[in-house]
MISEKE-12448 format. One line per field, with one value per residue (C-alpha): residue number from 1; residue in one letter; chain; x, y, z. Coordinates in steps of 0.001 Angstrom, whole numbers, plus 524288, in hexadecimal, padded with zeros to 5 digits. Layout:
! residues N
nuba: NUM	...
zakol: A	...
voza: A	...
east: X	...
north: Y	...
up: Z	...
//
This chain:
! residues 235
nuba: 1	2	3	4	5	6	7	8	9	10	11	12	13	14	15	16	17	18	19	20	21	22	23	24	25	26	27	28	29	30	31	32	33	34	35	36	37	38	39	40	41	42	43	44	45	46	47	48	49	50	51	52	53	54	55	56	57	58	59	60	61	62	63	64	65	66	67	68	69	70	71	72	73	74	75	76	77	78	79	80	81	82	83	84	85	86	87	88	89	90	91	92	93	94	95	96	97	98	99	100	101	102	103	104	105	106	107	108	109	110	111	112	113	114	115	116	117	118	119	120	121	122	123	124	125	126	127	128	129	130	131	132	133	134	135	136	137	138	139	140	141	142	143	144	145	146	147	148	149	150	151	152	153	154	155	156	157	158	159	160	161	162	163	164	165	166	167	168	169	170	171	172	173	174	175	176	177	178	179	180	181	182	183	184	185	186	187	188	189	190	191	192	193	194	195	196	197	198	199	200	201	202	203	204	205	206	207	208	209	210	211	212	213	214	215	216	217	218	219	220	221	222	223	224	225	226	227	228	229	230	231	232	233	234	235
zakol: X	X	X	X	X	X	X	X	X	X	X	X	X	X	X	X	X	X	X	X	X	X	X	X	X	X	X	X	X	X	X	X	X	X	X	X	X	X	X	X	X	X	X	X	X	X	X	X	X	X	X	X	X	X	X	X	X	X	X	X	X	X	X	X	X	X	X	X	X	X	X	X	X	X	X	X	X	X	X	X	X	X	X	X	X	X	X	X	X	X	X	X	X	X	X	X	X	X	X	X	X	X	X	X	X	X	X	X	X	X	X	X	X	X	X	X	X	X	X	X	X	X	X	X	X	X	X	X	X	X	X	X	X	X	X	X	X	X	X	X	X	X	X	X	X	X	X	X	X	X	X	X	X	X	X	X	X	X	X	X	X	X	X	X	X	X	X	X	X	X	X	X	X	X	X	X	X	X	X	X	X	X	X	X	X	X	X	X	X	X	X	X	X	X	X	X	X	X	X	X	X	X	X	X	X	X	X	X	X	X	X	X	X	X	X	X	X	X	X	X	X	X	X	X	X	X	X	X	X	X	X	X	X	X	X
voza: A	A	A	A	A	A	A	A	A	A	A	A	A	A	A	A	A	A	A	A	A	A	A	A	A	A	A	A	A	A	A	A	A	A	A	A	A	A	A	A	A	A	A	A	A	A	A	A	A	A	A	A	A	A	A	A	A	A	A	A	A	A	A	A	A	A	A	A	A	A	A	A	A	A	A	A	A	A	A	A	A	A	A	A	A	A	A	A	A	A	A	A	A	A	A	A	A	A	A	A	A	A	A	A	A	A	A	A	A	A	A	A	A	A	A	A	A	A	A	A	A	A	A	A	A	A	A	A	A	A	A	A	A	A	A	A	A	A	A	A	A	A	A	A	A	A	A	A	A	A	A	A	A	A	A	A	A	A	A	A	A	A	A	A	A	A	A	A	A	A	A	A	A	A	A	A	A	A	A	A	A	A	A	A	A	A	A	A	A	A	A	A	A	A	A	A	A	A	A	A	A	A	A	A	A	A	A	A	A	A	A	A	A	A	A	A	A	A	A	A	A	A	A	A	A	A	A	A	A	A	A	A	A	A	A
east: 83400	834E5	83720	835B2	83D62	837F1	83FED	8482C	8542F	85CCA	864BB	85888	8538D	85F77	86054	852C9	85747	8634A	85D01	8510D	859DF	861D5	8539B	852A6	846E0	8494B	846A3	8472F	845F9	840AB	84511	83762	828CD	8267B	83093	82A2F	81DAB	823B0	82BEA	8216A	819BC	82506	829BF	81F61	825B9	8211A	824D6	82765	82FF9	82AD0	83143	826C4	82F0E	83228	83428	829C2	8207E	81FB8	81E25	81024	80B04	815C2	80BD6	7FFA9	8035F	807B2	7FB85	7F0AB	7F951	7F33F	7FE1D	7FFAD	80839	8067F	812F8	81450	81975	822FA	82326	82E88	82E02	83671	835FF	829F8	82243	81422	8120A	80304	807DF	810AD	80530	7F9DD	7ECFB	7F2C1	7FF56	7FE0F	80AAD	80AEB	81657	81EC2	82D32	832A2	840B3	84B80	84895	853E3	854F4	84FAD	841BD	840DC	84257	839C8	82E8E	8314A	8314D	82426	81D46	8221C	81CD0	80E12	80F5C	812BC	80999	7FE53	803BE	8008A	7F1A9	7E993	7DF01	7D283	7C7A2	7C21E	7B531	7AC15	79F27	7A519	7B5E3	7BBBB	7CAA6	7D31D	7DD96	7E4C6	7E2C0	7E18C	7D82B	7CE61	7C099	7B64C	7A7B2	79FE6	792BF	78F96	79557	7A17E	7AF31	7B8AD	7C83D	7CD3A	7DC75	7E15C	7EF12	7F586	7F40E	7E544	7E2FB	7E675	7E0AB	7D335	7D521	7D745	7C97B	7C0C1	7C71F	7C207	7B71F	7B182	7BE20	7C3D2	7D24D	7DC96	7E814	7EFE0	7E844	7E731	7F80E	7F935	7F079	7F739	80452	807BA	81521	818D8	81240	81B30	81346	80877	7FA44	7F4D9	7FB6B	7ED4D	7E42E	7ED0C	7E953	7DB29	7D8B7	7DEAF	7D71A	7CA3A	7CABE	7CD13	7C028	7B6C7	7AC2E	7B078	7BC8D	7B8D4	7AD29	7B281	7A8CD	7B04B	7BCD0	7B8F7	7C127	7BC5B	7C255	7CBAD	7CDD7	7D220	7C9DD	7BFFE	7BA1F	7AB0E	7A422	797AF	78E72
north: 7D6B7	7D995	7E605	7E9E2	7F57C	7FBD8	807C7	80B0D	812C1	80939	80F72	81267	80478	7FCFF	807CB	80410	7F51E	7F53B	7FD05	7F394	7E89D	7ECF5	7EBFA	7DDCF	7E045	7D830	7E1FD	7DFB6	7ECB1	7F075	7FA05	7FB10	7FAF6	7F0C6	7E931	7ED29	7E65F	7DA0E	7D7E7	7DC2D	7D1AB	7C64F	7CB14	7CF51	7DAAF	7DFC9	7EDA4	7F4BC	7FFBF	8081A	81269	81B6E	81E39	8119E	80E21	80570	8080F	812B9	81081	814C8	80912	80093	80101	801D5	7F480	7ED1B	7F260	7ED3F	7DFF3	7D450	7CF85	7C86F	7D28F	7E1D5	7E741	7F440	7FEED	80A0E	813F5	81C4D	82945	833B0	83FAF	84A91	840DB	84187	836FE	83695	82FF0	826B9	82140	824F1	81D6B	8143D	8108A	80AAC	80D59	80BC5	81427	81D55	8228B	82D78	82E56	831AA	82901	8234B	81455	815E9	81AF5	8109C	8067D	80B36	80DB6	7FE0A	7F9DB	802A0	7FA5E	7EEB7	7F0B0	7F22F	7E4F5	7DF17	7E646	7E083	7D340	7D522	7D7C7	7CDE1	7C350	7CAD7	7CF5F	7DCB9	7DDB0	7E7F1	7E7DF	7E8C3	7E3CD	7D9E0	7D911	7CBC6	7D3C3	7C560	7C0A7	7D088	7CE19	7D919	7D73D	7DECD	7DBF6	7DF2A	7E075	7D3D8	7CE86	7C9EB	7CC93	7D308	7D253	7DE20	7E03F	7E876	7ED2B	7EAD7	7F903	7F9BF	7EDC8	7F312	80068	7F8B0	7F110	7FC37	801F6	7F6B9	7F5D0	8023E	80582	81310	819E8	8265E	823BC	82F12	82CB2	82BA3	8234D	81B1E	81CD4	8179C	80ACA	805FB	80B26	80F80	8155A	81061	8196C	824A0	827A0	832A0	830E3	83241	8247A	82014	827DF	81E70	8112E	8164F	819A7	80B0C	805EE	80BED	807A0	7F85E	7F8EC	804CE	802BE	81079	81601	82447	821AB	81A3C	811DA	80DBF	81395	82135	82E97	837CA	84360	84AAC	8408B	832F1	826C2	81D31	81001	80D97	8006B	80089	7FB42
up: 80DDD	7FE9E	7F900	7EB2B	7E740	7D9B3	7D74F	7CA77	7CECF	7D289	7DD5C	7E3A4	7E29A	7E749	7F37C	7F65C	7F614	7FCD3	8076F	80AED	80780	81383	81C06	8188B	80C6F	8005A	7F42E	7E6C0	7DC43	7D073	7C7A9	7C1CF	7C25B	7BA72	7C0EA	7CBCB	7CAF2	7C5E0	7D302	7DB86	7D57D	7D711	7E43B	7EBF5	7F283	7FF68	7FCE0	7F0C8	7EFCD	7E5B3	7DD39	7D732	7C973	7C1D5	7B4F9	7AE1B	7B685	7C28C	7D0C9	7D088	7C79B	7CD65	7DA95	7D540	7CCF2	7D904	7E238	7D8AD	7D7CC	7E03B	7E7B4	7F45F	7FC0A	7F878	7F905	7FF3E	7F624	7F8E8	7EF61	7EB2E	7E660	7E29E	7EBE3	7E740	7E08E	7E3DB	7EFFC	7EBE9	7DED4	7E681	7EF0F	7E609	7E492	7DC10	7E1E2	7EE14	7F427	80130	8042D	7FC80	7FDCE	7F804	7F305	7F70B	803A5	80C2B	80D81	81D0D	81874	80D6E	81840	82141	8176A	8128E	81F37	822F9	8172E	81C51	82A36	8245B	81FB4	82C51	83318	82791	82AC4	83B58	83758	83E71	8393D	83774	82CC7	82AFA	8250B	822B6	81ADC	80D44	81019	8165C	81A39	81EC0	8249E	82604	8179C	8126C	80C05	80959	802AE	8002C	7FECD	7F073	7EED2	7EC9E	7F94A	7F4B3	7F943	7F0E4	7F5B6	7F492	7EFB1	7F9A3	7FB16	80B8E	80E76	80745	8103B	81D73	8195F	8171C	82238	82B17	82593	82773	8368D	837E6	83059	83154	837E1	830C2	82DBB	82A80	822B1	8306C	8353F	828E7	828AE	83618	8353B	8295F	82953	836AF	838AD	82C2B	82496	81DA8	811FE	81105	81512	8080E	805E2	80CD8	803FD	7F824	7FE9B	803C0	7F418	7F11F	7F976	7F606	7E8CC	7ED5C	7F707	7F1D0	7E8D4	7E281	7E91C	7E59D	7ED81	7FA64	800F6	80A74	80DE3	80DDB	80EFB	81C30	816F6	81F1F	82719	81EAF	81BA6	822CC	81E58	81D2C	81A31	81FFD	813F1
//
């Protein structure tokens, strides 16, 4: 597995290295954003570790740049932060981390959350054969491929990230259940979830702008308030 490493201070970096080195990752590191996106693009990384403050260009756009990328495999992202910086601004609506660590943080935790990422992806790849379909999507959980119908009967194929995907996916399986943020948490992360809930408000607001007509409006994935979210497609 290939890890990109995109922090500035250099101590910090080659710490970071040497310790997933020692778990058998291959990692590579850069220094800055806009190095950043360049070796993302030739090495197809399946993680990225990424610091929030970087010269050129900042964490924050460093995600957002990579996320509305077409690429073959979407790379998980870690973010780093400095301690008492705002977490909402770490995994805001634009970002699309899907984890976030906060420093000081001891070489253990940084493994586990790597490995945690790593672990969803194996999980993705046990997901057997099968279409989902509902009157206006359709999902090839073998190809993932998602698609959604217009107006005029056609299909559109929507660019959804993994975790968008398997969020959708576990909609349309159940269509008209309410969902908290728990239960949300557990059916796509499991035990390997350390973050806080409101990281599924982020990806429910991603997602809504890739499959609603008007995302302020949700036709679809709609909020029960109190309790969390629920998906509706019936015409």
């Amino acid at each position: 597995m290939k890890i990109l490493i995109v922090e500035d201070e250099y101590e910090i970096a080659n710490l970071i290295r040497e310790t997933l080195e020692r778990e058998s990752f291959s990692c590579d590191i850069a220094r800055d954003g806009l190095t950043a996106l360049d070796r993302f693009q030739a090495w197809e990384p399946d993680v990225i570790i990424l610091d929030l403050m970087l010269p050129k260009l900042d964490g924050l756009e460093v995600c957002n740049r990579i996320r509305q990328k077409a690429v073959v495999k979407d790379p998980y992202i870690l973010m780093l932060t400095a301690k008492g910086e705002e977490i909402d601004r770490i995994i805001g609506l634009s970002t699309g981390a899907d984890d976030y660590l906060v420093k000081p943080f001891s070489p253990r935790e940084l493994v586990a959350r790597v490995r945690a990422l790593l672990r969803r992806s194996l999980r993705q790849m046990e997901v057997s054969s099968q279409l989902h379909r509902t009157q206006h999507f359709q999902l090839d959980l073998d190809q993932h491929i998602a698609q959604r119908q217009l107006p005029d009967q056609t299909l559109e194929t929507l660019d959804l990230t993994t975790l968008e995907f398997n969020l959708l996916s576990t909609f349309m399986s159940y269509p008209n259940r309410v969902w908290s943020r728990s239960q949300l948490i557990d059916k796509l992360w499991g035990n390997d979830f350390f973050g806080d809930d409101r990281v599924v408000d982020t990806h429910i607001r991603r997602l809504r702008k890739k499959i609603e007509p008007d995302p302020a409006n949700p036709t679809f994935i709609k909020t029960v308030i109190g309790i969390g979210y629920k998906f509706e497609d019936n015409g």
